[in-house]
mmCIF file of the N, C-alpha and C atoms, coordinates in Angstrom:
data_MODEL
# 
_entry.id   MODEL 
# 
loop_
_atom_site.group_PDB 
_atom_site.id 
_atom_site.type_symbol 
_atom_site.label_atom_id 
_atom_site.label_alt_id 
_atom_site.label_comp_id 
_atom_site.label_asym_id 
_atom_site.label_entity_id 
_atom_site.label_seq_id 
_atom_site.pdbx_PDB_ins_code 
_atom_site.Cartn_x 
_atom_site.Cartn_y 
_atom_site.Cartn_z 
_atom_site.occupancy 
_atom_site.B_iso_or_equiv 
_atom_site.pdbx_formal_charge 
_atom_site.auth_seq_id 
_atom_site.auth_comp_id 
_atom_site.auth_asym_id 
_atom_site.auth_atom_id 
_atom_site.pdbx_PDB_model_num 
ATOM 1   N N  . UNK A 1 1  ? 83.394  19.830 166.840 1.00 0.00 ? 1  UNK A N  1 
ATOM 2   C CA . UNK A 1 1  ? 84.097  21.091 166.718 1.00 0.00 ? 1  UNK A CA 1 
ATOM 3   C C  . UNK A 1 1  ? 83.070  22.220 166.707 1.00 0.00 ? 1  UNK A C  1 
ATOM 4   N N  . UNK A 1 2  ? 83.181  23.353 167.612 1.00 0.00 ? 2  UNK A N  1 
ATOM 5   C CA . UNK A 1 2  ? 82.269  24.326 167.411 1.00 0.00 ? 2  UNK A CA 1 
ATOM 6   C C  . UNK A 1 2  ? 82.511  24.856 166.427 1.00 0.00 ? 2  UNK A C  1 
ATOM 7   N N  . UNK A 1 3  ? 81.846  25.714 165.237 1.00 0.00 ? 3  UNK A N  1 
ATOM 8   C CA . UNK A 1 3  ? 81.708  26.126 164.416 1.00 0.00 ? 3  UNK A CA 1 
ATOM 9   C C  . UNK A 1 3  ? 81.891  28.056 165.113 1.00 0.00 ? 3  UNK A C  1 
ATOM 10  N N  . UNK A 1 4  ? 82.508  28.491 163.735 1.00 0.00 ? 4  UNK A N  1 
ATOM 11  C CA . UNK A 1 4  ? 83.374  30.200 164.412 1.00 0.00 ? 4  UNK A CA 1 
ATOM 12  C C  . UNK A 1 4  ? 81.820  31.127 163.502 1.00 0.00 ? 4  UNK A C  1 
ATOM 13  N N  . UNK A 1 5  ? 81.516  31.593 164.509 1.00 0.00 ? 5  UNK A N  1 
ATOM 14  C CA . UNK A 1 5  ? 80.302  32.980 163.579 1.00 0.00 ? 5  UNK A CA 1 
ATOM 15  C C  . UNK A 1 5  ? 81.516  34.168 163.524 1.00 0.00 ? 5  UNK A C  1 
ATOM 16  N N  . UNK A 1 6  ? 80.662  34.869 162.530 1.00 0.00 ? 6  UNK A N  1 
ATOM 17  C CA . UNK A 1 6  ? 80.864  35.828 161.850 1.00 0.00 ? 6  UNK A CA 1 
ATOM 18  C C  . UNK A 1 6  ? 81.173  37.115 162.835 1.00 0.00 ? 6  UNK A C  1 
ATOM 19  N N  . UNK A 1 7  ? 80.128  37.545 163.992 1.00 0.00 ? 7  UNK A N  1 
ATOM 20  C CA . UNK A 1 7  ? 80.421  38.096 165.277 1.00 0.00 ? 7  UNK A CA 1 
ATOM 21  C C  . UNK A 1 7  ? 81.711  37.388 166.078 1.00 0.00 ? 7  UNK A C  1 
ATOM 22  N N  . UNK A 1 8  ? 82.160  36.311 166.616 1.00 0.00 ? 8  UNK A N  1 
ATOM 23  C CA . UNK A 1 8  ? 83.036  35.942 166.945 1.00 0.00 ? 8  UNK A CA 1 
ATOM 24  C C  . UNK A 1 8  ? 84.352  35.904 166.492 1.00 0.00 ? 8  UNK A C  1 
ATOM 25  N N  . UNK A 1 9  ? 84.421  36.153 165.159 1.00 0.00 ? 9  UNK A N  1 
ATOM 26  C CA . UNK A 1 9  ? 85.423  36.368 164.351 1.00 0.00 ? 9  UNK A CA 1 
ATOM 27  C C  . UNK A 1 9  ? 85.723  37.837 163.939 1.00 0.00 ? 9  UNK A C  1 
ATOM 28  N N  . UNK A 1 10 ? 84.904  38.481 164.231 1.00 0.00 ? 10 UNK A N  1 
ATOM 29  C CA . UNK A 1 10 ? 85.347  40.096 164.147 1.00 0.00 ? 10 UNK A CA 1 
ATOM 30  C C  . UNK A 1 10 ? 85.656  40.692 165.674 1.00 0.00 ? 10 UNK A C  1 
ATOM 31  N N  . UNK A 1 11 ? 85.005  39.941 166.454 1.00 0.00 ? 11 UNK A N  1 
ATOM 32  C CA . UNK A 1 11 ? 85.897  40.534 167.910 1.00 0.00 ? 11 UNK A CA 1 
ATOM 33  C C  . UNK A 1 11 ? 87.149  40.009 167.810 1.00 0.00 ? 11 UNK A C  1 
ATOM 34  N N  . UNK A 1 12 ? 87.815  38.814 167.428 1.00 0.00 ? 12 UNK A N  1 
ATOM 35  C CA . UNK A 1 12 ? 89.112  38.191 167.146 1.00 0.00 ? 12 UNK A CA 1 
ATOM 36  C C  . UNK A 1 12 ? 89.545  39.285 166.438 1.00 0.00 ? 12 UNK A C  1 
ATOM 37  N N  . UNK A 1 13 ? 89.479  39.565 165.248 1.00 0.00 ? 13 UNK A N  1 
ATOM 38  C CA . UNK A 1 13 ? 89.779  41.081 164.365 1.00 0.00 ? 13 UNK A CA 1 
ATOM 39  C C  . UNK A 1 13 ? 90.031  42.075 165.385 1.00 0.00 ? 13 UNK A C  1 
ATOM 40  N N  . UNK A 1 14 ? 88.853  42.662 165.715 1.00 0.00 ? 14 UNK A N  1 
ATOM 41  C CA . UNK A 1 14 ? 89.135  43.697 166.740 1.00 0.00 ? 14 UNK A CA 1 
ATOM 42  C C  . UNK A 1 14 ? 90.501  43.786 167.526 1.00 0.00 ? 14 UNK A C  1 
ATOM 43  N N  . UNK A 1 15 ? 90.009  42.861 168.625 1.00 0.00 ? 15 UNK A N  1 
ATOM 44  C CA . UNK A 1 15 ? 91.549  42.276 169.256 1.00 0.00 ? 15 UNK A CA 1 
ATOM 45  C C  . UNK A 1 15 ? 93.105  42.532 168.520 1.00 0.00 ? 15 UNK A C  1 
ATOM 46  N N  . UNK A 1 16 ? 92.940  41.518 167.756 1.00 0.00 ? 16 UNK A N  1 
ATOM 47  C CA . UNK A 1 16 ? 94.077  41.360 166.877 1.00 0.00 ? 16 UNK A CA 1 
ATOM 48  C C  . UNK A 1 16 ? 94.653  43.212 166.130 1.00 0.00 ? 16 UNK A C  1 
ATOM 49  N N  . UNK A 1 17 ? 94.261  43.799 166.244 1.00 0.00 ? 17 UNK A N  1 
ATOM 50  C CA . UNK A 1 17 ? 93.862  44.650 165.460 1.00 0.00 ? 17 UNK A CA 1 
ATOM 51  C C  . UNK A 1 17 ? 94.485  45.994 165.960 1.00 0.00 ? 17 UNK A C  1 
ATOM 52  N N  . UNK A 1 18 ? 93.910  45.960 167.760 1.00 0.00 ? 18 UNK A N  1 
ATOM 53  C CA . UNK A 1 18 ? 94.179  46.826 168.935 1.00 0.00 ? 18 UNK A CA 1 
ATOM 54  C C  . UNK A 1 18 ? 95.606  46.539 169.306 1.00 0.00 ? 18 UNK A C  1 
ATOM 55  N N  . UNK A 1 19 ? 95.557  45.058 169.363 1.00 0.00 ? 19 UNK A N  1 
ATOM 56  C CA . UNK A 1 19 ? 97.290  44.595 169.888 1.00 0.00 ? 19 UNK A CA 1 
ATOM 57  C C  . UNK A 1 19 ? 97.942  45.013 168.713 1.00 0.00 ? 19 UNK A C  1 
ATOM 58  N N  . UNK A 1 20 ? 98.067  44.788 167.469 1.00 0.00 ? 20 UNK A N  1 
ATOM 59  C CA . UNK A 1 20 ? 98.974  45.594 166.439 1.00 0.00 ? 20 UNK A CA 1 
ATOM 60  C C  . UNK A 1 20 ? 99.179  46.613 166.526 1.00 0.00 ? 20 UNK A C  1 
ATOM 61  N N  . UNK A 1 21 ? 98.366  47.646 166.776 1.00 0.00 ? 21 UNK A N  1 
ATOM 62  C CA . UNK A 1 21 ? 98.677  49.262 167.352 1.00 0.00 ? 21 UNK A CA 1 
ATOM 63  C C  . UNK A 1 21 ? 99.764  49.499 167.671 1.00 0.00 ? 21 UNK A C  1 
ATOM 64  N N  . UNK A 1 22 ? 99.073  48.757 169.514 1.00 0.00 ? 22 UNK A N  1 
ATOM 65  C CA . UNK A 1 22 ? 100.253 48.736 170.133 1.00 0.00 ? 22 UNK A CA 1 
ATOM 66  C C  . UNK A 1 22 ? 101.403 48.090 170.417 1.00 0.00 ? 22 UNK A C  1 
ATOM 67  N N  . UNK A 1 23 ? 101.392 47.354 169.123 1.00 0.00 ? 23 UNK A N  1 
ATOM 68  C CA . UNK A 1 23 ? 103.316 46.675 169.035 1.00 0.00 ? 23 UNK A CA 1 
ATOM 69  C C  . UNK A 1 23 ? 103.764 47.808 168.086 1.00 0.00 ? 23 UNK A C  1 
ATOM 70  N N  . UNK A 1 24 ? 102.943 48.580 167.207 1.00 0.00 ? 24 UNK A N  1 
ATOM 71  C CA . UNK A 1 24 ? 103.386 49.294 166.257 1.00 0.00 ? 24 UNK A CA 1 
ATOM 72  C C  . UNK A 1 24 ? 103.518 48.810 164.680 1.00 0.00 ? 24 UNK A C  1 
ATOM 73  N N  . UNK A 1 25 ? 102.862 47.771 164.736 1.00 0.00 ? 25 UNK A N  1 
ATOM 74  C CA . UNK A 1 25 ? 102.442 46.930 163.414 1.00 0.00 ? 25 UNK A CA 1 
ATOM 75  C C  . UNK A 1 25 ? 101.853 47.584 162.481 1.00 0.00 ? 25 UNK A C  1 
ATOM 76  N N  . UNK A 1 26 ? 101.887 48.415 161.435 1.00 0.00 ? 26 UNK A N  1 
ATOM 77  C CA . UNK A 1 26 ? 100.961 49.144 160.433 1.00 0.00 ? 26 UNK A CA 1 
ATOM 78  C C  . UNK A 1 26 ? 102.223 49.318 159.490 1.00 0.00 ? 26 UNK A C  1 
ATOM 79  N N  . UNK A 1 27 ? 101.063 48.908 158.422 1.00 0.00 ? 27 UNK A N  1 
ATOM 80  C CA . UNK A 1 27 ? 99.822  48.160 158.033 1.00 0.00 ? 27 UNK A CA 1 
ATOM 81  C C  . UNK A 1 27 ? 99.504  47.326 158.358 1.00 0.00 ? 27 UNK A C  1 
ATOM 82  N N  . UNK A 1 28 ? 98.300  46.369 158.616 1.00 0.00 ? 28 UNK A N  1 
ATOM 83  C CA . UNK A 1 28 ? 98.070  45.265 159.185 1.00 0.00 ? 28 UNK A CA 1 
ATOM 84  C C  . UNK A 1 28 ? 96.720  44.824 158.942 1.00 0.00 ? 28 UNK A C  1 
ATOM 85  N N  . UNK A 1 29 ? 96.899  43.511 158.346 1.00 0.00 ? 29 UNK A N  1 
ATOM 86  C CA . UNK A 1 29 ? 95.679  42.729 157.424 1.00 0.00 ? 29 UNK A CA 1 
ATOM 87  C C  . UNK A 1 29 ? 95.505  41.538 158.654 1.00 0.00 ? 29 UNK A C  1 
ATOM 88  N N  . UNK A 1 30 ? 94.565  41.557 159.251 1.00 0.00 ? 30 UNK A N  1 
ATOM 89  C CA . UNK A 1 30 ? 94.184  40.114 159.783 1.00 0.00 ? 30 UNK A CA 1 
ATOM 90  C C  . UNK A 1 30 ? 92.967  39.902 159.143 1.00 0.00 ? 30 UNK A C  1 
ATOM 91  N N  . UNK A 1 31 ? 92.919  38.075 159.009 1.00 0.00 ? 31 UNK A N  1 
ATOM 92  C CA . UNK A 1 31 ? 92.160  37.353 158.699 1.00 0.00 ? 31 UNK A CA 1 
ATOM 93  C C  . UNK A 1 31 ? 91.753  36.055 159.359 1.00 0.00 ? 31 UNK A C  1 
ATOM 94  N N  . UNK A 1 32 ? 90.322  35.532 159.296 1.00 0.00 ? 32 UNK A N  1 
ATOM 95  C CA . UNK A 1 32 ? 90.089  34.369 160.066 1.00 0.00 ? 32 UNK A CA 1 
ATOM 96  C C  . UNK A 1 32 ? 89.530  33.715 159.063 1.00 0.00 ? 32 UNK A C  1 
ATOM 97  N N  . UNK A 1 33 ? 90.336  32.007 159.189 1.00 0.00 ? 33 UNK A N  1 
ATOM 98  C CA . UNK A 1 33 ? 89.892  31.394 158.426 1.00 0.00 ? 33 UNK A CA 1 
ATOM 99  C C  . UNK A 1 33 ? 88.869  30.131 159.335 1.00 0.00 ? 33 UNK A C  1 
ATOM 100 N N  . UNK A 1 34 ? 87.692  29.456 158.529 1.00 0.00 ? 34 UNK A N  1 
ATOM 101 C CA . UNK A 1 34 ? 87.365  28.088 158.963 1.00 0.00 ? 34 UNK A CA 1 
ATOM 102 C C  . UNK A 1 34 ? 88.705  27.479 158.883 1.00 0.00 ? 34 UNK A C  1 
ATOM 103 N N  . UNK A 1 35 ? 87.866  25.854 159.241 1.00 0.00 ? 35 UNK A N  1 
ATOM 104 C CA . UNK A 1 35 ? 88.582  24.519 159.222 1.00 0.00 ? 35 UNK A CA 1 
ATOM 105 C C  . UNK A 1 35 ? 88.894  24.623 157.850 1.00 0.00 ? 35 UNK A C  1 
ATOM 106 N N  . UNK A 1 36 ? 88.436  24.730 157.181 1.00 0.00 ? 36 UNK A N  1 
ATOM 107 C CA . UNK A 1 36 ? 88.460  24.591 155.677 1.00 0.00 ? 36 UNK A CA 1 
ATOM 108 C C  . UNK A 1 36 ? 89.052  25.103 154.899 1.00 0.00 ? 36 UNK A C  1 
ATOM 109 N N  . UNK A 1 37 ? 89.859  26.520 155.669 1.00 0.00 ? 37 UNK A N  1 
ATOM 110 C CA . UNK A 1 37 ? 90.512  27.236 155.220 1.00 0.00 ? 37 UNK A CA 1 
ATOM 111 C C  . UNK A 1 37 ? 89.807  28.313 154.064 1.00 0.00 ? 37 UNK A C  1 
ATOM 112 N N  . UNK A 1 38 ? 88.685  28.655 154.019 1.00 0.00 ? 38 UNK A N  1 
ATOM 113 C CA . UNK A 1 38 ? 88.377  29.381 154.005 1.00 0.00 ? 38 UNK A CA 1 
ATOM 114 C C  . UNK A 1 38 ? 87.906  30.803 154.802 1.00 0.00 ? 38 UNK A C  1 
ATOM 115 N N  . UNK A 1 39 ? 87.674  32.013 154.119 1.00 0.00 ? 39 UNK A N  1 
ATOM 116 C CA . UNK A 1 39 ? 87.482  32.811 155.030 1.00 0.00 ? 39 UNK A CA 1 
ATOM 117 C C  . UNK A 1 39 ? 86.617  33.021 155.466 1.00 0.00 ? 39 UNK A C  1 
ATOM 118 N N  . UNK A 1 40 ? 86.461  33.696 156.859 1.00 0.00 ? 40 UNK A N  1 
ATOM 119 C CA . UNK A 1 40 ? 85.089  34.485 157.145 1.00 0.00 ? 40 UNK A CA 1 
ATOM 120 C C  . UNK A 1 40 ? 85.269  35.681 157.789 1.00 0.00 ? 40 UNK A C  1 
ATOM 121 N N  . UNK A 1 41 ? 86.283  36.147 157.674 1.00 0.00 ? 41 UNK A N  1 
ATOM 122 C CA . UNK A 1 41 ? 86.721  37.906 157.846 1.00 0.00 ? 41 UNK A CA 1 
ATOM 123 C C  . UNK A 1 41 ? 88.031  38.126 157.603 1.00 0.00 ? 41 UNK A C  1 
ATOM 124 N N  . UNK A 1 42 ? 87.540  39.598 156.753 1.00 0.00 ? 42 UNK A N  1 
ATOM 125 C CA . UNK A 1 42 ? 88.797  40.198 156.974 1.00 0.00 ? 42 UNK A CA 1 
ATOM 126 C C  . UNK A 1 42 ? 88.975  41.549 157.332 1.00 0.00 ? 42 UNK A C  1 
ATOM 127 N N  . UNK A 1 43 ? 89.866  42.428 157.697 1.00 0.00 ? 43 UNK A N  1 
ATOM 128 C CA . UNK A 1 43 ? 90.131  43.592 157.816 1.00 0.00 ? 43 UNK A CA 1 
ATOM 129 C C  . UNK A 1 43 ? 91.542  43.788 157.864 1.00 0.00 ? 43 UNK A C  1 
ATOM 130 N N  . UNK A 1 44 ? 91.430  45.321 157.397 1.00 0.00 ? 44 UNK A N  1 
ATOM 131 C CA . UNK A 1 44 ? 92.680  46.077 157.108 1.00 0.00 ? 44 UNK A CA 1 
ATOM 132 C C  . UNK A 1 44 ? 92.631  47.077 157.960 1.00 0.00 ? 44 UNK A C  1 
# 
């Protein structure tokens, strides 16, 4: 399993982030978790 960095997971954010905009989603918390279910980003 490749393992998710910290850079790779904030362009996912980003993304995620831009498309909420524009569905009109706000407020909007995304988060990425490991396998493990822990985190390694978040933003609001």
């Amino acid at each position: 399993m490749t393992r998710l960095t910290l850079e790779s997971a904030l362009r996912a954010i980003d993304g995620a982030l831009v498309r909420g905009t524009e569905l009109g989603c706000a407020p909007l918390t995304v988060v990425v978790l490991d396998a493990g279910g822990h985190d390694i980003a978040l933003q609001r």
